[in-house]
C-alpha positions in Angstrom: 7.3 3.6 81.8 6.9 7.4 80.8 5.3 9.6 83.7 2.0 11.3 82.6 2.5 14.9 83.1 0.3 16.8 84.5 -1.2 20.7 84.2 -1.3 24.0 86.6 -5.0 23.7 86.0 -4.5 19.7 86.7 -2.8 20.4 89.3 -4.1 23.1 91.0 -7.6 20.9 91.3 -5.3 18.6 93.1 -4.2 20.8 95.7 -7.5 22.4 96.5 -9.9 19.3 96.3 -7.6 18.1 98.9 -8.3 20.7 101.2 -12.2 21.1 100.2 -12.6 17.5 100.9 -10.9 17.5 104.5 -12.7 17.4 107.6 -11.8 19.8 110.7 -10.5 17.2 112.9 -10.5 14.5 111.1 -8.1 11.5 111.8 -6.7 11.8 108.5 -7.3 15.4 107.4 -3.4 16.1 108.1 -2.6 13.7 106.0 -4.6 15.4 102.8 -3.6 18.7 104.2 -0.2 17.5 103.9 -0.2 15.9 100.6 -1.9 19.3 99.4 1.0 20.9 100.7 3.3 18.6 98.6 1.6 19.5 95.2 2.8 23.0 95.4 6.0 21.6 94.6 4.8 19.8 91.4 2.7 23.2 90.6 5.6 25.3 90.5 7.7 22.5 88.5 4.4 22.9 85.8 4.1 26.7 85.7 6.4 28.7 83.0 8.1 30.8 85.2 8.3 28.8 88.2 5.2 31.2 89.2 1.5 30.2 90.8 -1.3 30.1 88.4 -3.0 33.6 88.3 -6.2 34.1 89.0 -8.8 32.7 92.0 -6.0 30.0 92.9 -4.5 31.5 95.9 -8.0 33.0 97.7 -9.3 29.7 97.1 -6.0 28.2 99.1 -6.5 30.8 102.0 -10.0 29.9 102.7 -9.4 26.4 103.0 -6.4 26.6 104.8 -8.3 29.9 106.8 -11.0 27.1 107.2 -8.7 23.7 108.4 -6.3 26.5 110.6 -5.7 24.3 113.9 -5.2 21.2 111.8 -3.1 22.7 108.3 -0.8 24.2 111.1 -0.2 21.1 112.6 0.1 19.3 109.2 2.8 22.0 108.8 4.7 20.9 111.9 4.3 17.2 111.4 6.8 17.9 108.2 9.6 18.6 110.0 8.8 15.0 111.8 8.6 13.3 108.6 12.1 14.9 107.4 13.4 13.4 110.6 12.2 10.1 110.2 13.2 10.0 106.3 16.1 7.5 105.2 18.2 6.7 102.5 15.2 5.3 100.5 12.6 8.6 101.4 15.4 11.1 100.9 13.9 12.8 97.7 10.3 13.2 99.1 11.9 14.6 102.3 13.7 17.2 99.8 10.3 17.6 98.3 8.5 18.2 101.5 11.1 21.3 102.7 10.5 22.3 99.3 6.5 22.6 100.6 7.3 24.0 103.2 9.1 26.5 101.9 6.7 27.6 99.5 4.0 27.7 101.8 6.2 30.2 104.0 6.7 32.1 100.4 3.4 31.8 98.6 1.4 32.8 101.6 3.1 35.9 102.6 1.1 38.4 103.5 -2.1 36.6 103.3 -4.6 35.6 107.1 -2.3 32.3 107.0 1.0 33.2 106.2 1.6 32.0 110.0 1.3 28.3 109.4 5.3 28.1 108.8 6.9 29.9 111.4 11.0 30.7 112.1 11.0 27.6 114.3 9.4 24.9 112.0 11.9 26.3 108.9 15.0 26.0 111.2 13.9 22.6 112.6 13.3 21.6 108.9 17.0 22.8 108.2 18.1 21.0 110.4 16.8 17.9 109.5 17.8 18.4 105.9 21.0 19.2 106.6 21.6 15.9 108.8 19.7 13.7 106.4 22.0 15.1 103.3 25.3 14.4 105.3 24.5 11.2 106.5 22.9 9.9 102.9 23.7 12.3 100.1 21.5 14.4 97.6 18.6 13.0 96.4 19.5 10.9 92.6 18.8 13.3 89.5 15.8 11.2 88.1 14.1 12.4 91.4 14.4 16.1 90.7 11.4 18.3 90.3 11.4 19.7 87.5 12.2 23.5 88.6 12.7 24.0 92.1 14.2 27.8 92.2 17.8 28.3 93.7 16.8 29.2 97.4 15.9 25.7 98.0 19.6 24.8 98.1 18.9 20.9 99.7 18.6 20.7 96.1 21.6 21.9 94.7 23.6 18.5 95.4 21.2 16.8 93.2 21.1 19.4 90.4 24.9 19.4 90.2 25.1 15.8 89.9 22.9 16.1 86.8 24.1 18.8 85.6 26.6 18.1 82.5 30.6 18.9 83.5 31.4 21.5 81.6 33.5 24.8 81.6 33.0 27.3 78.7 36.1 29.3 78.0 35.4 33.0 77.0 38.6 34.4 74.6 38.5 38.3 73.6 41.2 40.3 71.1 41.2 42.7 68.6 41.2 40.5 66.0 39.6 37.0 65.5 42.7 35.0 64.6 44.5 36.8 67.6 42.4 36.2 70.9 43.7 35.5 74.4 41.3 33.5 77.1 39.4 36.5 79.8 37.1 34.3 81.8 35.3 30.9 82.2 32.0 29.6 83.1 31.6 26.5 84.8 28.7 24.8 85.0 28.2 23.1 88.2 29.4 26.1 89.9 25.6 27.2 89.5 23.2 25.4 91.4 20.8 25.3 88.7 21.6 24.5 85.1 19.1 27.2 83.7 21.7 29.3 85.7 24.9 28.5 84.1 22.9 28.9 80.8 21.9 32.4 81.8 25.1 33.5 82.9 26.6 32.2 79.4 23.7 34.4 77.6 24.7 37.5 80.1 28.1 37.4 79.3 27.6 36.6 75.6 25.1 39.7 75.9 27.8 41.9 77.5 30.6 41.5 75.1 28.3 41.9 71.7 26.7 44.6 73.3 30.1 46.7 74.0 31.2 45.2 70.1 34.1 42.8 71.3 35.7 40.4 69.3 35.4 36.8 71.3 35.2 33.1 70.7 33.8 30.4 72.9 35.4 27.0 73.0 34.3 24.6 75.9 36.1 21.9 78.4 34.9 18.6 79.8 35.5 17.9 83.4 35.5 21.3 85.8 37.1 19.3 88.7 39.9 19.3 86.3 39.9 22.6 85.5 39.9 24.9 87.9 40.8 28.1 85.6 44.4 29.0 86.6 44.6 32.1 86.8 41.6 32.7 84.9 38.7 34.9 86.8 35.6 33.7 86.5 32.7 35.0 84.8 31.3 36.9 87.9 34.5 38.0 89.1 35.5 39.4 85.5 32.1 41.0 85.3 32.5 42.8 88.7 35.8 43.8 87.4 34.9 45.6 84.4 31.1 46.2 84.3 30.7 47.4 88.0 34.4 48.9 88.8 34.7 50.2 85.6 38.1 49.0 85.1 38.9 49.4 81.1 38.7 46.0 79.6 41.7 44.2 78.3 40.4 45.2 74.4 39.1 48.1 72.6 35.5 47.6 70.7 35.2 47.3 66.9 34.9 50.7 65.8 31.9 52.0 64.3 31.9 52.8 60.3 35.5 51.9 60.5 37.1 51.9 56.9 40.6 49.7 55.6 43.4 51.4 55.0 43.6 52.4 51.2 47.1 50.4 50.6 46.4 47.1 52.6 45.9 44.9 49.7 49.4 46.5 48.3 51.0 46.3 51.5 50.2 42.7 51.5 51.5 42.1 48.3 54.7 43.8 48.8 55.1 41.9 52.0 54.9 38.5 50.0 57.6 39.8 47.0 59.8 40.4 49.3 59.4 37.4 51.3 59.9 35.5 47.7 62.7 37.5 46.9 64.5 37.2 50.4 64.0 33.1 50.2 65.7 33.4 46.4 68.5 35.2 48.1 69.2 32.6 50.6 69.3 30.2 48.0 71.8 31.8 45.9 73.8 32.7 49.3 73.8 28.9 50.4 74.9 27.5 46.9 77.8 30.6 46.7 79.0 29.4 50.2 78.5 25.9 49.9 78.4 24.8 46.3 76.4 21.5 45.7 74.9 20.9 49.4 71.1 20.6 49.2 69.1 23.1 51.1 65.6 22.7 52.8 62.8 24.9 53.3 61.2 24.6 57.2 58.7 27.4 56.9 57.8 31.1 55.2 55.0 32.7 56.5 53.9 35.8 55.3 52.0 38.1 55.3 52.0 37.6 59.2 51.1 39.8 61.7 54.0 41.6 63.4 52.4 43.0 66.2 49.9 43.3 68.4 46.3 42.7 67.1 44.2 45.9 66.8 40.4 46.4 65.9 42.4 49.2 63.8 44.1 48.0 60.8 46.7 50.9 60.3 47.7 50.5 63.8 49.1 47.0 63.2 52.3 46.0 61.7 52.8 42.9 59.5 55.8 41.1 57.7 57.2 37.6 56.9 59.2 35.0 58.9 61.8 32.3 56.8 63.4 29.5 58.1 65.7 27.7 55.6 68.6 25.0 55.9 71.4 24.3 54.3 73.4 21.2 54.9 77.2 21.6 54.3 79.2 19.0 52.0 76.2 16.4 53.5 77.1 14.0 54.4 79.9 15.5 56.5 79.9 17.2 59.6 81.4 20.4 58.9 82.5 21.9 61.4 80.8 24.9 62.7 84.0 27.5 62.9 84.4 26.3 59.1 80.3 27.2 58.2 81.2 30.4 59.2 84.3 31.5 57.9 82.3 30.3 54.1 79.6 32.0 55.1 80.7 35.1 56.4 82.3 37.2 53.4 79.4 35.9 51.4 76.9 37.6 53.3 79.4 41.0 53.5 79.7 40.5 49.6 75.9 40.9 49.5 75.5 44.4 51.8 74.6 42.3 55.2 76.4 43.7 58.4 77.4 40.6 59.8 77.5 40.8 63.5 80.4 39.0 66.6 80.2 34.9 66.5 78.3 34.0 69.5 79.4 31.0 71.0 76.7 28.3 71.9 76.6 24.7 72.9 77.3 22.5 69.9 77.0 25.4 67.6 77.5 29.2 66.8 75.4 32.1 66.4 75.3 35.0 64.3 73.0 37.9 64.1 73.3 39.5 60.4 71.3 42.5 59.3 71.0 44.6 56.2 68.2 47.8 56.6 65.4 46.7 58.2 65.8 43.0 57.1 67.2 40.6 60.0 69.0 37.2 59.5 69.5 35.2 63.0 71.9 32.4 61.8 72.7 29.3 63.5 76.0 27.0 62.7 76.1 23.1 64.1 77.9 20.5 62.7 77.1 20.1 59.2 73.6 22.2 59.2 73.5 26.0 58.8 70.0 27.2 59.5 68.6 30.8 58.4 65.5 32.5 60.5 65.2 35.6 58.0 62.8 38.7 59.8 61.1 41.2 57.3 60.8 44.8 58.1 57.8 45.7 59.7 54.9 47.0 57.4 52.5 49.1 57.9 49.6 50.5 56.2 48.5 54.3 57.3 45.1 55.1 56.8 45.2 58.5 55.3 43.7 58.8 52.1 45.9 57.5 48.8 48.9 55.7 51.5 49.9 52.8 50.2 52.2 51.5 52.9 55.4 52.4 54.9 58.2 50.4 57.1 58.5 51.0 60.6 61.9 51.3 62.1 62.6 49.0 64.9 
């Protein structure tokens, strides 16, 4: 069965006809006092912002409160007994009641009865709270107000245990397909779930407002993530927004234009990639005539080097790996891969450096310019990781594109 929901204005009627309709003295005027006490909670829950309805609202409260003094104070008082006397079953409403009480402390400041809540009737309250929470836990989610703010922390058991469990991972870089994790957010570390959502918007805020590059993904199950060595989002925000230590990344820059050659550079890049895989082909078939040959992986154009939010800072190339499999089905042996191999790859202008012996195979390390071969021999395999030069594309007007010595 759906709960009706009520308004301020419904509301607010509530509260005061309780009062209006009290008698001083009366044997049950605490107990309306009291229950008027209570609907401040369900006002605040109804209100946009948390806030008490503007207007005559408030005076009308401090006259009738002004008017029922002796007995609202002791209504006040008999809280704190009825938090005491609360079990497992009355836990919620004795949540809801310190939850009255403190908004009558806050709501009345200032005014001729902000001294119906004293010190002594908050701590005694506190108290009781406190006991009642350890001996029978937080109240269960369906019995959460609405919006209780986060100074009422009896709550925050309750909101946590509603609350979904989930970490949101931030990830910054200079690039989009290059991004390393900075901070997380998780939710239940907020006792409030409008909380975690504003510190998601904040940080969100920050970063697009200082032009960095990010990515959000998210995690199930914060008890199971506990961020490693990850700050979190308030500890990263102190960091860098209040320190003024520089962040990890630079911004996007403003009006920032391509370099002129980058579409050239990138083609280059792949022609020689092409013409680099067609050269170990022809090298495996001179040095082992008839043995098939696999492709792993070329990649290309690939990024070289560090992301940057400027594109003539970064360097770029192509990666090969490529088998060949010696008189298959035998195992030839390694020693013998290389002594065919060897004079072949000299015949061809590669510098061919010392065998490194491994376990189970050998290495060599072959270069010619700025092109690198890392070559592994095992038993009747030979596999090829070919390294491009590193390409770059300047941004000065009419560049096209230039390799950087290693």
């Amino acid at each position: 069965m759906t709960r009706r929901k009520f308004t301020p204005e419904e509301l607010s009627g509530f509260a005061l006809r309780g009062l209006e309709s009290a008698t001083p003295g009366d044997r049950w005027v605490r107990r309306d006092i009291a229950d008027s006490f209570l609907a401040l909670v369900d006002l605040h829950s109804a209100t946009t912002d948390g806030e008490l309805p503007a207007g005559d609202f408030l005076p009308a409260m401090v006259a009738q409160l002004e008017r029922l003094r002796w007995d609202a104070g002791m209504a006040a008082a008999y809280q704190v007994d009825e938090i005491e006397e609360a079990g497992w079953e009355r836990r919620a409403q004795a949540l809801r009641v310190r939850s009255a009480l403190e908004y009558l402390k806050d709501d009345f400041a200032g005014t001729s009865v902000a001294d119906l809540v004293d010190a002594e009737t908050i701590a005694d309250a506190d108290a009781a709270i406190r006991e009642l929470i350890d001996e029978h836990g937080p109240a269960d989610p369906e019995d959460l107000p609405e919006y209780v703010p986060a100074s009422h922390w009896w709550w925050d058991g309750s909101y946590r245990a509603a609350m979904p469990d989930w970490v949101t991972v931030y990830r910054i870089g200079e690039a989009p397909d290059d991004l390393r994790s900075a901070f997380y957010i998780a939710d239940r570390a907020y006792p409030r779930p409008w909380l975690a959502e504003a510190a998601r918007q904040e940080a969100s805020k920050a970063l697009s407002e200082r032009g960095i590059i990010r990515s959000l993904s998210g995690v199930e199950g914060s008890a199971g993530y506990p961020g490693g060595a990850l700050p979190t989002w308030e500890e990263f925000r102190q960091r860098h927004f209040v320190d003024g230590v520089p962040l990890p990344v630079r911004s996007v820059p403003q009006a920032y234009v391509s370099p002129p050659g980058l579409a050239a550079m990138r083609a280059e890049i792949r022609r020689d990639g092409s013409a680099v895989l067609a050269e170990l082909e022809s090298i495996a078939a001179e040095a082992f005539p008839g043995s098939p040959t696999q492709l792993n992986d070329i990649q290309g154009p690939v990024r070289m080097s560090p992301a940057s939010v400027y594109e003539h800072e970064e360097l770029w190339g192509f990666r090969i790996s490529f088998m060949v499999f010696p008189e298959y089905p035998a195992d030839v042996p390694p020693a013998d891969e290389v002594a065919a191999l060897t004079p072949v790859l000299t015949g061809r202008g590669w510098s061919v450096g010392p065998v490194q012996e491994k376990p189970g195979k050998l290495e060599l390390d072959v270069s010619r310019g700025e092109h690198r071969l890392h070559v592994f021999a095992e038993p009747g395999a030979v596999t090829f990781h070919a390294v491009s030069p590193r390409y770059r594309a300047p941004a000065e007007p009419g560049a096209t594109w230039v390799i950087e010595p290693r």
